[in-house]
MARTOR-621708 format. One record per residue (C-alpha): x, y, z. Coordinates in steps of 0.5 Angstrom, whole numbers. Layout:
BEGIN
+-------+-------+-------+
!     X !     Y !     Z !
+-------+-------+-------+
!     X !     Y !     Z !
...
+-------+-------+-------+
***
This chain:
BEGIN
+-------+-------+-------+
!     X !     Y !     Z !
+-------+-------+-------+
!  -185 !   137 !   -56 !
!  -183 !   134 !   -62 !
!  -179 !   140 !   -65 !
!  -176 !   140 !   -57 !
!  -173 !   134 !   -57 !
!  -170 !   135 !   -65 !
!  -167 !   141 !   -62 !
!  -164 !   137 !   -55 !
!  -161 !   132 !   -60 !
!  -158 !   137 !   -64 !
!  -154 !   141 !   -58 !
!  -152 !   133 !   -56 !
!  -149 !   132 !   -62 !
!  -146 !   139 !   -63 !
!  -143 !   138 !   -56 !
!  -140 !   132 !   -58 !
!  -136 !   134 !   -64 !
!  -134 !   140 !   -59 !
!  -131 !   134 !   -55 !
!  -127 !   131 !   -60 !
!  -125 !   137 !   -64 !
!  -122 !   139 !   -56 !
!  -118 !   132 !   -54 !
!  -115 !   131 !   -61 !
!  -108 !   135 !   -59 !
!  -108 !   132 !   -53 !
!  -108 !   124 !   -55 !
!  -103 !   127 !   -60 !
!   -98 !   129 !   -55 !
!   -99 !   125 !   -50 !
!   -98 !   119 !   -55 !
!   -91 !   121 !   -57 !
!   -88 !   121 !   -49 !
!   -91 !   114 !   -49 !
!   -86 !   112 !   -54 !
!   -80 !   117 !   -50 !
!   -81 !   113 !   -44 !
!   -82 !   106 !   -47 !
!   -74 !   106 !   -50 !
!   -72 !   109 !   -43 !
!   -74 !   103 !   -39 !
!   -74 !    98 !   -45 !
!   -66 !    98 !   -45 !
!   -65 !    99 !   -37 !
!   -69 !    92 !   -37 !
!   -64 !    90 !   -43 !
!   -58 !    91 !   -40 !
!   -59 !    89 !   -33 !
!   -61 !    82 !   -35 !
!   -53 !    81 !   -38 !
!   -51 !    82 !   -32 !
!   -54 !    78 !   -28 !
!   -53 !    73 !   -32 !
!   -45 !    75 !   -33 !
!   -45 !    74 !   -24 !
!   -47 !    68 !   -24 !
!   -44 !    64 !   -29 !
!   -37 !    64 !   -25 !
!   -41 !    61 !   -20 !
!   -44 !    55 !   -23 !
!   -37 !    52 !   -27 !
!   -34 !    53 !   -19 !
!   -38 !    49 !   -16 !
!   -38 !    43 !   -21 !
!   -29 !    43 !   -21 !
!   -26 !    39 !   -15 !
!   -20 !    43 !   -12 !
!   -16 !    38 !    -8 !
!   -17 !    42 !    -1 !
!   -24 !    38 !    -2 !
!   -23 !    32 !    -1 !
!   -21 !    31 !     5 !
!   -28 !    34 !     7 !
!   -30 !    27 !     6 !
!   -24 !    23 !     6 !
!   -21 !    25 !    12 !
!   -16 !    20 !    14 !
!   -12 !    20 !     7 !
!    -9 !    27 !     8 !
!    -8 !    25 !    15 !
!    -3 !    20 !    13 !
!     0 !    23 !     8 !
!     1 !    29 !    14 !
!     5 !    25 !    17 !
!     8 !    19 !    13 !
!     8 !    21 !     5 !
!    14 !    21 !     3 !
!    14 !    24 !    -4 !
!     7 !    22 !    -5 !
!     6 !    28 !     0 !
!    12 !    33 !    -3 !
!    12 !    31 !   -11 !
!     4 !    30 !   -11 !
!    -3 !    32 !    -9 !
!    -9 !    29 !    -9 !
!   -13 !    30 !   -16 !
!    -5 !    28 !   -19 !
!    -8 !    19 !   -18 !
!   -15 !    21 !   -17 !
!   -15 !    25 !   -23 !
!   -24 !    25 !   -22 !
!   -29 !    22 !   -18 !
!   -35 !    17 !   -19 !
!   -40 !    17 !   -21 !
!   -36 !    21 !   -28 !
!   -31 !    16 !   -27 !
!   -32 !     7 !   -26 !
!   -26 !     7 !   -22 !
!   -21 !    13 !   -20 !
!   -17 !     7 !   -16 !
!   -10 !     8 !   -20 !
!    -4 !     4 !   -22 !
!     3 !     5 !   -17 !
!     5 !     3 !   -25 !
!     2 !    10 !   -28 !
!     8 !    13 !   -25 !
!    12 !     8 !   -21 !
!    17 !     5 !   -27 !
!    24 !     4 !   -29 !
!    27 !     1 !   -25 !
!    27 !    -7 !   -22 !
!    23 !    -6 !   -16 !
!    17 !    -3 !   -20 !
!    17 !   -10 !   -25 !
!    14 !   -13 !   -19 !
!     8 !   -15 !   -18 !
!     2 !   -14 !   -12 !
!     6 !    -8 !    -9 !
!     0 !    -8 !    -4 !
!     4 !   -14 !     0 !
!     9 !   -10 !     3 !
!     6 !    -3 !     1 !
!    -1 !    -3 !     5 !
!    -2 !     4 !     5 !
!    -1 !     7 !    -1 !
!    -2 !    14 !     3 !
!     4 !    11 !     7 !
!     9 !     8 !     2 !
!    15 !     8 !     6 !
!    12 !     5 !    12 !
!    12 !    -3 !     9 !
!    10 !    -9 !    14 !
!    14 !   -15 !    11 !
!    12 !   -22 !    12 !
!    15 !   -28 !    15 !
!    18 !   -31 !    10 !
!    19 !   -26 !     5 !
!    26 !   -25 !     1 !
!    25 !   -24 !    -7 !
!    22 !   -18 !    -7 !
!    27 !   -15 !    -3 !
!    32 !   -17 !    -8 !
!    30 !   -12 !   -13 !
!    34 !    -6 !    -9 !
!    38 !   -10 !    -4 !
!    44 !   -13 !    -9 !
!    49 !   -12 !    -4 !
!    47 !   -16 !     1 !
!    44 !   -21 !    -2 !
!    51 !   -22 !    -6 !
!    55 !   -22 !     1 !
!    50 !   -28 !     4 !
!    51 !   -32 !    -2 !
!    59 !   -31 !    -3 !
!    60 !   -32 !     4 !
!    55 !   -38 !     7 !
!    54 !   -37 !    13 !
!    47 !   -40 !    17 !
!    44 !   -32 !    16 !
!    45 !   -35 !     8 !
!    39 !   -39 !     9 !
!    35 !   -35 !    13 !
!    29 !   -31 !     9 !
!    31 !   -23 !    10 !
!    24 !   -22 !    14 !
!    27 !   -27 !    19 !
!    31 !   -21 !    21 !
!    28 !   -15 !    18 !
!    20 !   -16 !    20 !
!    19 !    -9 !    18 !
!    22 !    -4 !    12 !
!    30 !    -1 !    14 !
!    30 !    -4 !    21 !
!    36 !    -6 !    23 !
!    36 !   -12 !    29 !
!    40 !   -12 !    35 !
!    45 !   -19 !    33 !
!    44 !   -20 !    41 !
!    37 !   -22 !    40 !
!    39 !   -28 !    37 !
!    47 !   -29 !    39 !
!    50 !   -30 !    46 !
!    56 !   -24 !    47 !
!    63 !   -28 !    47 !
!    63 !   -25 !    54 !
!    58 !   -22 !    60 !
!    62 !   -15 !    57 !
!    60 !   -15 !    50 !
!    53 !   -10 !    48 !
!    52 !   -10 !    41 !
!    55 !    -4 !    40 !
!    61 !    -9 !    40 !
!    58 !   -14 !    35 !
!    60 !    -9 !    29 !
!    67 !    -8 !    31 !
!    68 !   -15 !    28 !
!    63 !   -18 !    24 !
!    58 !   -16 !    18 !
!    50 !   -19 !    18 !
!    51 !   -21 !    11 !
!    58 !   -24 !    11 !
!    59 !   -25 !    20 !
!    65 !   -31 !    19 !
!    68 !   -26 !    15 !
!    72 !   -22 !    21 !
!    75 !   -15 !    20 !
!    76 !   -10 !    25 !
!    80 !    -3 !    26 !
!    87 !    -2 !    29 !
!    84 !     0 !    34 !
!    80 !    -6 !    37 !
!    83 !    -7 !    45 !
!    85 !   -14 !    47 !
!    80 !   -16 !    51 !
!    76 !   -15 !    45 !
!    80 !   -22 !    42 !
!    81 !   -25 !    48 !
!    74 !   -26 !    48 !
!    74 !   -32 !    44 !
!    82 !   -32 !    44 !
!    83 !   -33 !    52 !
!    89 !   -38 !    51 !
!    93 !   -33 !    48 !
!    90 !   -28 !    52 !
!    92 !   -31 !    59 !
!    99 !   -32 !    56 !
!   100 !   -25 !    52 !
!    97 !   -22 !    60 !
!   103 !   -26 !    63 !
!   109 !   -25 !    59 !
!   114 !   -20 !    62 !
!   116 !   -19 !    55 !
!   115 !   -12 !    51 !
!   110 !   -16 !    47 !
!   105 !   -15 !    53 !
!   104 !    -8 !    51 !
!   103 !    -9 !    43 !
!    94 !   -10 !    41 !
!    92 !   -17 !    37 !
!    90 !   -13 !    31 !
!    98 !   -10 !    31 !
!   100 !   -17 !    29 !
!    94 !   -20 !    27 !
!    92 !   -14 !    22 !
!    90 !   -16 !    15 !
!    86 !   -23 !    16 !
!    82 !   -26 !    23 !
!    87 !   -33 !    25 !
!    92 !   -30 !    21 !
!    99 !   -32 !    24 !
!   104 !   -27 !    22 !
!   112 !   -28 !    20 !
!   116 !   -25 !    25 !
!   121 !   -21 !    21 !
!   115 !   -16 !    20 !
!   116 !   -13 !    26 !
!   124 !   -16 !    28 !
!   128 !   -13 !    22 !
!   135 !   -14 !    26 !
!   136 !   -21 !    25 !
!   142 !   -25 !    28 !
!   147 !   -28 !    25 !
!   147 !   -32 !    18 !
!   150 !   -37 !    22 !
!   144 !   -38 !    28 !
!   139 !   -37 !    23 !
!   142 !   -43 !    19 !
!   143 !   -47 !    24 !
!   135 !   -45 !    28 !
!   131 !   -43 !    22 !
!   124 !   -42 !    26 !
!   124 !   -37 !    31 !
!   120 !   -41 !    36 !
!   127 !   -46 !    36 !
!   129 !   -41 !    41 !
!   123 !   -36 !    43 !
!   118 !   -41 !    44 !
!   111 !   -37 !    42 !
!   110 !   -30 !    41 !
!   105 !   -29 !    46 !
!   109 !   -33 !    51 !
!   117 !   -32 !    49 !
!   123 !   -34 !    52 !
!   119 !   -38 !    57 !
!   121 !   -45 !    57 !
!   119 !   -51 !    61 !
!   124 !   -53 !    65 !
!   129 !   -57 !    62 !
!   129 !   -66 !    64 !
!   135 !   -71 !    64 !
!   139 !   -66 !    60 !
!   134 !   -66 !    54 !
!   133 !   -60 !    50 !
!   127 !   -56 !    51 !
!   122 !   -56 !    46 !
!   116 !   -50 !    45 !
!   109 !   -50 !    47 !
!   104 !   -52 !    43 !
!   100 !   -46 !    40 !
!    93 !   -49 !    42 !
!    90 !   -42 !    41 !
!    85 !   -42 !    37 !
!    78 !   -44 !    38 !
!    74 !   -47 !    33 !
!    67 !   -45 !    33 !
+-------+-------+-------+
***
């Protein structure tokens, strides 16, 4: 038995060492192509990671930078009002230009109108919300009732034209008449037409807002025009045979309101030394131009004497 079991251990053994002698080549072959297939999926997995991270980088730096087409996703009625109303705030600027960032990267991305508004008078004033209400609507103004130096920062002339010619518009603030920003009134709204005839469109033949005693008119203006404020003259003028009947007012009466011509500007063929000498005023004998030669009839032998020239009406 004993010499049974010793020889079973020595064929296990022998079969062992068979065993080992066998496998070495194999573990040694199949020990490189581990090493083969490590590089090959190793460098796959390297460079596939770069470019993920190369994608989404781009990505991310998007979504953090504002674009001015975002704001109106919250901010809908700002844009809406630089659409319709913006001026140069609409053509000239965007939205990023005044609100260069947002809260909470910035404490207040409100700015000043001065940031970009200066040089002149009319951007040294202060509190250019009182007649700019909206800032995405600067040129729609809303005036106050009593309102007048600010708008002498832009409106010299006319400021200059009421003081140098009093007037009772000298003493009126500009929003009296002007409540909203470039509105010009009809003068008819607070002044009664010279006649039923007159619309507004006739005020302007004559008068200037900012200078209204100051009378002008074209060589055009009708007689009926005049006549108006001047029916004295005018009923006379209509009644005359005289050839003076067909000449319009502002013929003579052409280079200033009342001015009362001399004669000889239209009549240059005069009479003789001796009449003039003898009557050196024209109406000694032609009575007034809107009537000539119409002379009340003459009593007890007297001599005829002109008509008063009662013709203008004072106002």
């Amino acid at each position: 038995m004993k010499g049974t079991s010793g020889f079973r251990c020595f064929v296990a053994l022998f079969s062992l060492i068979v065993c080992a002698t066998l496998m070495a080549p194999v573990v040694a072959c199949a020990a490189p192509a581990a090493k083969v297939a490590a590089p090959v999926v190793a460098p796959a997995a390297k460079a596939a990671a770069p470019a993920v991270a190369k994608e989404s980088a781009p990505a991310a730096k998007s979504s953090a930078a504002l674009v001015a087409e975002d704001c109106a996703k919250c901010h809908p009625v700002p844009p809406a009002d630089i659409e319709s109303a913006g001026g140069k705030h609409k053509s000239d600027v965007s939205c990023l230009d005044c609100h260069a960032s947002h809260r909470p990267a910035t404490q207040n991305n409100i700015p000043k109108c001065s940031n970009c508004h200066e040089g002149k008078p009319h951007f040294q004033l202060k509190n250019c919300m009182e007649c700019h209400k909206n800032p995405h609507k600067p040129l729609n103004i809303v005036l106050g009732p009593k309102v007048t130096e600010p708008c002498l920062s832009c409106h010299a002339d006319q400021i200059k034209q009421l003081r140098e010619n009093k007037s009772k518009h000298s003493a009126l603030f500009c929003s009296n008449c002007h409540d909203v920003h470039r509105k010009i009134p009809q003068c008819v709204k607070c002044h009664k037409p010279h006649s039923a005839e007159m619309t507004q469109a006739d005020c302007k033949k004559c008068h200037k807002a900012h200078k209204p005693t100051v009378v002008t008119y074209a060589q055009d203006v009708p007689n009926k025009d005049c006549g108006a404020c001047h029916k004295p003259a005018m009923n006379l003028l209509a009644g005359t045979s005289t050839r003076h009947k067909a000449v319009l007012c502002v013929k003579c009466h052409k280079d200033k309101h009342k001015m009362v011509p001399d004669c000889t500007q239209c009549h240059t063929k005069l009479h003789p030394a001796a009449i003039l000498k003898k009557f050196p005023k024209c109406s000694m004998c032609h009575s007034i131009a809107h009537d000539l030669n119409n002379w009340p009839a003459v009593k007890d032998g007297g001599t005829p004497a002109a008509k008063p020239a009662k013709e203008h009406k004072k106002k």
